[in-house]
C-alpha positions, 0 to 999 in steps of 0.5 A: 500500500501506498503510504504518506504523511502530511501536516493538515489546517497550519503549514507545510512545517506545522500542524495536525499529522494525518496519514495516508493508508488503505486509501484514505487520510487519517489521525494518528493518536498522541499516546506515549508520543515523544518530542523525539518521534515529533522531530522523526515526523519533522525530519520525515517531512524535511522540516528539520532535525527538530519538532515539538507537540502542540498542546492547544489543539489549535488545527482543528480535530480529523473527521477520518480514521485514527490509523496509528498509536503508540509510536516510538521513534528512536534517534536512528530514525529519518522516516516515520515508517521505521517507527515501532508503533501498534498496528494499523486500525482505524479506530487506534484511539476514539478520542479525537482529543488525543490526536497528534499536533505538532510544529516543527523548527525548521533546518534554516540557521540565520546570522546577525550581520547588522542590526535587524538584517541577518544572514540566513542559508540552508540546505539546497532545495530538495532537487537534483539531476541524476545519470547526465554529464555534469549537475547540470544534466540529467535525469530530475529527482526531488527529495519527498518522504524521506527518498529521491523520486522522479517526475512523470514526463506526462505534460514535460516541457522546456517551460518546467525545465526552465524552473528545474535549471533556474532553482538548480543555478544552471543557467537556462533550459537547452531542452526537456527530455522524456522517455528516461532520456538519462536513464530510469529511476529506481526510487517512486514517482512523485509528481506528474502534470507540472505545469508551470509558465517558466517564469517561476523561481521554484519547481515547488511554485508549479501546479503539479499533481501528486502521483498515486496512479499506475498511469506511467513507470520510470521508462517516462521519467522527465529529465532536463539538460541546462546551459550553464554550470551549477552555482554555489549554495543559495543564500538569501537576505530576507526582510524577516526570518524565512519560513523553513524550507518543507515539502508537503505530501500533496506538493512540495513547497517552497517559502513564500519569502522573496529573498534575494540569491547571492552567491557565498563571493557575492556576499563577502564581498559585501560584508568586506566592502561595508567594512572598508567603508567603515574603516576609511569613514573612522580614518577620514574622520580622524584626518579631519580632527588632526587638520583642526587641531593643527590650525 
């Protein structure tokens, strides 16, 4: 069967857990629930290495089954399927009240460069191309459930390649590839019909359908081959501290922020010039003092 996990009536990175079994979404039960199996859940979802239980009940209460309780993770853990838990049945607990809520921290670290302004990174975007030449070309892949999964190739065009090479730093599409052009996946499917218009910063900003059919296997895999060579890590110097980089069991997400990318020189370069500027404002500054004095 089919498995997923998803956060409902919050966020990406925040709210009442639900999952998908036997065909339908359901709870799952609070009891014996460690702050240690939230973060599981977190790191499941790739919200981070940390989560805390939301008390107050404040995502509203499932109308659904209650798939799963007494869920004991353990450090070695990265996905809530490795889990010991009791057996799956829909009714694991029959009061809604003991539903699981949680919030998860996030996995962005943020540096105070200036007063209100800070330095903000994290992890690349989960995406990548796999089976070409360079990180440039190649089969595409995007990190979903705590695996890579390809992308059907229903609907692929140079318009969602543009969005995979723009979020990659390889400059612009040459072209998209189907039929497993650099080779068939070995992972699952995640997303089929993206539709995006190629102006799009992200993959995740595209219209896309989450794959739960048998209408296309790893001989239809979508690839992409890109004009330029990969850049260095994205950094971004938001207004305010961004939300965390998550995906979504429906669709993967990316931070509704529009931060600025610099490259790692770019940005040491403007820490360092803006400290010559103050190195050159104090010594102009004494200049000045030595010159009155002397007159």
């Amino acid at each position: 069967d089919f498995l997923a996990l998803r956060l409902v009536n919050g966020s990406a990175c925040a709210g009442r857990v639900e999952v998908f079994y036997n065909g339908t979404w359901g709870s799952v039960c609070s009891n014996r629930m460690s702050q240690l199996t939230a973060g599981t859940m977190c790191k499941h979802l790739g919200c981070g290495e940390g989560g805390g239980i939301a008390k107050d009940f404040k995502y509203g209460r499932g109308s659904g089954p209650t798939w799963l309780d007494h869920i004991e993770c353990t450090e070695q853990h990265s996905s809530l399927w490795q889990c010991q838990s009791d057996p799956w049945h829909p009714r694991s607990c029959d009061n809604r009240a003991e539903e699981t809520h949680i919030t998860c921290f996030g996995n962005q670290k943020c540096i105070c460069i200036w007063p209100d302004m800070f330095l903000c990174f994290a992890d690349r975007e989960k995406l990548r191309v796999m089976g070409g030449e360079d990180e440039c070309s190649g089969r595409v892949e995007i990190w979903h459930q705590g695996s890579w999964g390809t992308i059907c190739d229903d609907t692929w065009d140079v318009a969602d390649a543009s969005v995979v090479c723009r979020q990659l730093g390889c400059g612009s599409a040459v072209s998209a590839l189907s039929e497993a052009a650099f080779g068939e996946g070995t992972g699952p499917i995640w997303l089929e019909k993206v539709h995006c218009k190629g102006t799009e910063l992200s993959l995740w900003d595209c219209p896309a359908k989450p794959f739960f059919g048998k209408n296309c296997d790893h001989k239809e895999d979508a690839a992409v081959n890109c004009s330029g060579a990969a850049e260095e890590q994205p950094f971004g110097i938001p207004d305010s501290l961004p939300v965390p980089l998550c995906f979504h069991s429906d669709r993967p997400r990316r931070p509704a922020t529009a931060s600025t990318r610099l490259s790692v020189p770019v940005i040491l370069c403007i820490i360092l010039g803006t400290l010559l500027c103050l190195v050159l404002a104090i010594l102009a500054g004494q200049i000045r003092r030595a010159r009155a004095q002397q007159r």
